[in-house]
C-alpha positions as CSV (number, residue, x, y, z in Angstrom):
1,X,-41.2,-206.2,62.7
2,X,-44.6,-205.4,63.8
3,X,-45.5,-206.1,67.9
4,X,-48.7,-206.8,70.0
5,X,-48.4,-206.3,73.8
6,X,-49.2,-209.2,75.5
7,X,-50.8,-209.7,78.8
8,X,-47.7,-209.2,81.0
9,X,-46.6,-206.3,79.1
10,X,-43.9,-207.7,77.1
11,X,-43.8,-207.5,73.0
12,X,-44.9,-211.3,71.3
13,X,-42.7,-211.8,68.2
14,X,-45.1,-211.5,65.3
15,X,-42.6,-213.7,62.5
16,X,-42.3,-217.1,62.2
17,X,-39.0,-219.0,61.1
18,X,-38.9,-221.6,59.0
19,X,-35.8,-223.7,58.2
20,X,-35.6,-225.4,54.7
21,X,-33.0,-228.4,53.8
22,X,-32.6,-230.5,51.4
23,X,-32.1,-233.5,53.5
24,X,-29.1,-235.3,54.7
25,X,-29.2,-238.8,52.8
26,X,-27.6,-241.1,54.9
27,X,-24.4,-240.1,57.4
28,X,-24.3,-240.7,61.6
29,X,-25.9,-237.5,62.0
30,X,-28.3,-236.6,59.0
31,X,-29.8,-233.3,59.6
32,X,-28.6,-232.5,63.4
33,X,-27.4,-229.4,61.7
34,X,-30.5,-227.9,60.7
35,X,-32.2,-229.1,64.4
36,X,-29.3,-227.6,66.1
37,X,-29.8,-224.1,64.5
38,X,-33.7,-224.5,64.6
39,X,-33.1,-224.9,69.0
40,X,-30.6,-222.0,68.7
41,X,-33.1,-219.6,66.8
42,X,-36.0,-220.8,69.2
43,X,-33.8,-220.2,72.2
44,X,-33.1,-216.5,71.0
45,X,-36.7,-215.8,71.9
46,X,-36.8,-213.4,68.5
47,X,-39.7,-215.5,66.7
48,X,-43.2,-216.6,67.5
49,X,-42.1,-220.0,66.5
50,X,-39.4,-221.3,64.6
51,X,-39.7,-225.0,62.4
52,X,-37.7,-227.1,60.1
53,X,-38.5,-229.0,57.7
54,X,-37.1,-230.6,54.5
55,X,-38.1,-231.7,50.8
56,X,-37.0,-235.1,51.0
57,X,-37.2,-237.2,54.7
58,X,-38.0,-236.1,58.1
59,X,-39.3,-233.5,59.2
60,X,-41.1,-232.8,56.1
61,X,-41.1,-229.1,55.0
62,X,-45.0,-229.3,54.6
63,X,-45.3,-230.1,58.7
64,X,-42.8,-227.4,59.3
65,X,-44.9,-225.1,56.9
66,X,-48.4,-226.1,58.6
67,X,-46.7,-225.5,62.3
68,X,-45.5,-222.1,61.3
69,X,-49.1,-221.7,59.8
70,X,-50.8,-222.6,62.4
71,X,-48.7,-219.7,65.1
72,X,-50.7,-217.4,63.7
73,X,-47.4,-215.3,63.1
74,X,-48.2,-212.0,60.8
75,X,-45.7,-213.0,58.4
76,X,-43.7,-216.1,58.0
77,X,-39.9,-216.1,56.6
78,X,-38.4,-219.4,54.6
79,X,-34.7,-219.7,55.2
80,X,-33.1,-222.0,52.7
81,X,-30.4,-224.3,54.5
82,X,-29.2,-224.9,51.1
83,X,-25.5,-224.1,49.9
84,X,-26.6,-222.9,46.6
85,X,-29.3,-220.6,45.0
86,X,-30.0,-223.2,42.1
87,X,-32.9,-225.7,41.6
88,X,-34.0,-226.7,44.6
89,X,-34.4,-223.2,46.2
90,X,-35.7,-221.8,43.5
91,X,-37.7,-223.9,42.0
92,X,-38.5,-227.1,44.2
93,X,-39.0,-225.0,47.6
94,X,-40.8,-222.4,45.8
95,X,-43.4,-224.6,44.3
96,X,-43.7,-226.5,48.0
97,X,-44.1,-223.4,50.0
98,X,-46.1,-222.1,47.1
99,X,-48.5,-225.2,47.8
100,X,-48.7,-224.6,51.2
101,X,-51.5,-222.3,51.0
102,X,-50.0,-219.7,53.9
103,X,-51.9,-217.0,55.0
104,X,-50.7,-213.0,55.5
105,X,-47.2,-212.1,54.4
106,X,-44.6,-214.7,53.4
107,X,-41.0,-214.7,51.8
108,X,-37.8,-216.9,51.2
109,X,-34.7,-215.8,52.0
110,X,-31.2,-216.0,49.9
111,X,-30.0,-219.4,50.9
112,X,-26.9,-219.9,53.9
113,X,-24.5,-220.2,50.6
114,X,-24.5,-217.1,49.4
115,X,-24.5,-214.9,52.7
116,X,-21.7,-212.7,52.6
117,X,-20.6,-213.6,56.0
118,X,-20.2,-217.0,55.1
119,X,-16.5,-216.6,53.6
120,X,-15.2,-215.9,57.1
121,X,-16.6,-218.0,59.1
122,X,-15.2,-220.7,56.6
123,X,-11.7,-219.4,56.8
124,X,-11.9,-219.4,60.7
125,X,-12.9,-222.8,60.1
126,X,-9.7,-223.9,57.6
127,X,-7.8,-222.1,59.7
128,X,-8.3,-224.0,63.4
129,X,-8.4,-227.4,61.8
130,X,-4.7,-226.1,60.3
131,X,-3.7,-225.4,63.8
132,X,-5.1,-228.5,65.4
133,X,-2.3,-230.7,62.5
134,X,0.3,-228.3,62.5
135,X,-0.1,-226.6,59.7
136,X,1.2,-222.8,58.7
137,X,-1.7,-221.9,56.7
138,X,1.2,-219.6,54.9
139,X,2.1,-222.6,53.5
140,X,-1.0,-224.4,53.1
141,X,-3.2,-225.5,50.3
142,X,-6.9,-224.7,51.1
143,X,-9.5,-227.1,49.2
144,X,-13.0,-225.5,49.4
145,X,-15.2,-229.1,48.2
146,X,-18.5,-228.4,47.2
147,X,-21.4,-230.7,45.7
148,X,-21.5,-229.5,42.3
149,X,-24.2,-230.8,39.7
150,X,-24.1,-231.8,36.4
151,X,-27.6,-230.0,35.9
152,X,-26.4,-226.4,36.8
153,X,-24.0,-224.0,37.0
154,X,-25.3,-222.9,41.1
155,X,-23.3,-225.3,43.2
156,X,-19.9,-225.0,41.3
157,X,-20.5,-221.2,40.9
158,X,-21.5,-220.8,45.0
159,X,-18.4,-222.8,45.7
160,X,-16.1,-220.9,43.6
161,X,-17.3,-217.6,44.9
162,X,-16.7,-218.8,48.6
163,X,-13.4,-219.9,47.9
164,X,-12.3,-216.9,45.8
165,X,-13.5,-214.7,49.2
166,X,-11.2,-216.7,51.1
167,X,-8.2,-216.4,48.9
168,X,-8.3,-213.0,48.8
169,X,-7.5,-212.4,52.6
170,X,-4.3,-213.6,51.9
171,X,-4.3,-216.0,54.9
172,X,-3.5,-219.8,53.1
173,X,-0.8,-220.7,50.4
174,X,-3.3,-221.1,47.6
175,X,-6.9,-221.7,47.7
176,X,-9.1,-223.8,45.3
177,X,-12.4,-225.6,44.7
178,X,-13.3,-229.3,43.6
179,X,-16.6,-231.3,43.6
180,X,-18.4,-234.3,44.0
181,X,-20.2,-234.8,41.0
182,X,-17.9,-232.5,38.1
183,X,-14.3,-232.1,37.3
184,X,-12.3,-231.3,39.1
185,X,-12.6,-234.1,41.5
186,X,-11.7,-233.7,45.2
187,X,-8.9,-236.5,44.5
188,X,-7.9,-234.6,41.4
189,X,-7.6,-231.2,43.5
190,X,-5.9,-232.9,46.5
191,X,-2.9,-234.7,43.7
192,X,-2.4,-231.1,42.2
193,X,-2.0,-229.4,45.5
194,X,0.9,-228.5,47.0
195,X,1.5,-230.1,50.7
196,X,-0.2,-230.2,53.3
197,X,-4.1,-229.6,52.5
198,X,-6.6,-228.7,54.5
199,X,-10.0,-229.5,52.7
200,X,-13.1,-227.3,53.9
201,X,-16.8,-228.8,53.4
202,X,-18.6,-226.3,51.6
203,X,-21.6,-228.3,53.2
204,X,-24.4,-227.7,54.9
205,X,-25.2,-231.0,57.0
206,X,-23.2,-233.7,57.6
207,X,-25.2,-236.3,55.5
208,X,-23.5,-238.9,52.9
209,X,-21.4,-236.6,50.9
210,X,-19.9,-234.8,54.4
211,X,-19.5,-237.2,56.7
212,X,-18.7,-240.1,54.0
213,X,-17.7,-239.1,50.0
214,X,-15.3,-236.6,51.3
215,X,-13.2,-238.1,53.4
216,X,-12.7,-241.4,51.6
217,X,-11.8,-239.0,48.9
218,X,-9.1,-237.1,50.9
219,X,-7.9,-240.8,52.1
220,X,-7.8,-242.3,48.9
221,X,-5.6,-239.5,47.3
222,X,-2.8,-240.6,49.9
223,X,-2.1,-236.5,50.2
224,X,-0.8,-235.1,53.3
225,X,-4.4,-233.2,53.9
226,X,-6.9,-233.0,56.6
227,X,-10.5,-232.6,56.0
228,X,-12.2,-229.9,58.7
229,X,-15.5,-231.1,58.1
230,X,-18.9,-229.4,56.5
231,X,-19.5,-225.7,57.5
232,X,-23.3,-226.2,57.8
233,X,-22.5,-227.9,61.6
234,X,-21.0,-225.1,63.1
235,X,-22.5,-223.1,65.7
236,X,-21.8,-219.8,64.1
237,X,-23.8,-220.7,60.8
238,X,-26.2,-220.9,63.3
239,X,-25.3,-217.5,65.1
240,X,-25.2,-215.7,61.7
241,X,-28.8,-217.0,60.4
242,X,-30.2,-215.5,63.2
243,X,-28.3,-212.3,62.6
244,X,-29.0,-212.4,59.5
245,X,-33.2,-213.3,60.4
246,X,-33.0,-209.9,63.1
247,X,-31.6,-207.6,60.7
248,X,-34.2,-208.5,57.8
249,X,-37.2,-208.6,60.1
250,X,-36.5,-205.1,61.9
């Protein structure tokens, strides 16, 4: 990362952070997530400014994009909050950040989904909500739910991946995935499992789907299983973007 002294002799961040979502439809706390890692990164003092924004709500991505523009930051970095590397980052955020007519040197990074780190911080995750039931994750069934999407292979693939990662530390009984929106269902998952569950939110906010499909899906399946809530909300997503933001920019 390139530097300029400043008056007082200290180095002035020369990148500018973006965060990109989707947008939490509906749910208690629709996009807190994404705010709460935009203060974290901020906080860190790394970036000349750091923004969010999203493609559907408020903020919108294009004020987030005109705030980063307007830093005048050397280069400006994209991070898609998104859980898979499918239509929307590729194709819907490019074309907006595309349109957004930045200046200098600009970039989007591989979205939260697909960051290698991910994996354990999820089992961490599954593994404190087993302790908080009482649950020997030896012999418990580990339900990674994801979105899924009947338009791509992106969202089931991304889930699959993470859950495959987990299962091979050895820590849980068996671990699996299920979706919202294609077979097999969370409810589906849950029935074939063998007792007790814990379902992990391969989530990034805690929107409708979070905070609301999930659990009535858990509940309705009458399986002894806990839900442990989306990943997106905890605080070390946020720590690993921003580890993930320092390493790239230098």
């Amino acid at each position: 990362m390139s530097l300029n002294g400043a008056a007082n002799g200290r180095a002035r961040p020369e990148t500018a952070v973006v965060l990109a979502a989707h947008g939490d439809r509906g749910g208690a706390f629709a996009n807190t997530a994404l705010l709460a890692h935009r203060s974290l990164l901020a906080d860190s003092g790394c970036f000349a400014v750091v923004t969010a924004g999203v493609l559907k709500g408020e903020p919108t991505l294009e004020t987030a994009l005109a705030e980063a523009k307007a830093s005048g930051a050397s280069r400006v970095v994209v991070y898609p909050f998104f859980m898979a590397d499918g239509f929307f980052v590729r194709t819907r955020l490019s074309e907006r950040v595309a349109a957004a007519g930045l200046t200098g040197r600009w970039e989007i990074f591989p979205p939260l989904g697909v960051d290698p780190g991910l994996p354990d911080l999820m089992l961490t995750h599954a593994e404190s909500a087993a302790a908080a039931a009482g649950f020997d994750p030896a012999a418990t069934t580990l339900v990674v739910a994801g979105h899924g999407s009947k338009f791509g292979p992106a969202s089931a693939d991304a889930t699959r991946a993470v859950a495959s990662a987990i299962e091979d530390a050895r820590v849980f009984a068996s671990v699996t995935s299920a979706f919202l929106e294609e077979p097999p269902s969370i409810e589906e998952a849950l029935r074939a499992a063998t007792e007790p569950v814990v379902v992990s939110g391969f989530f990034s906010g805690d929107g409708m789907h979070a905070a609301d499909d999930v659990p009535a899906a858990v509940a309705k399946s009458k399986v002894k299983a806990i839900y442990a809530g989306p990943i997106g909300g905890e605080p070390a997503v946020g720590a690993l973007i921003l580890s993930r933001l320092r390493a790239a920019i230098g």
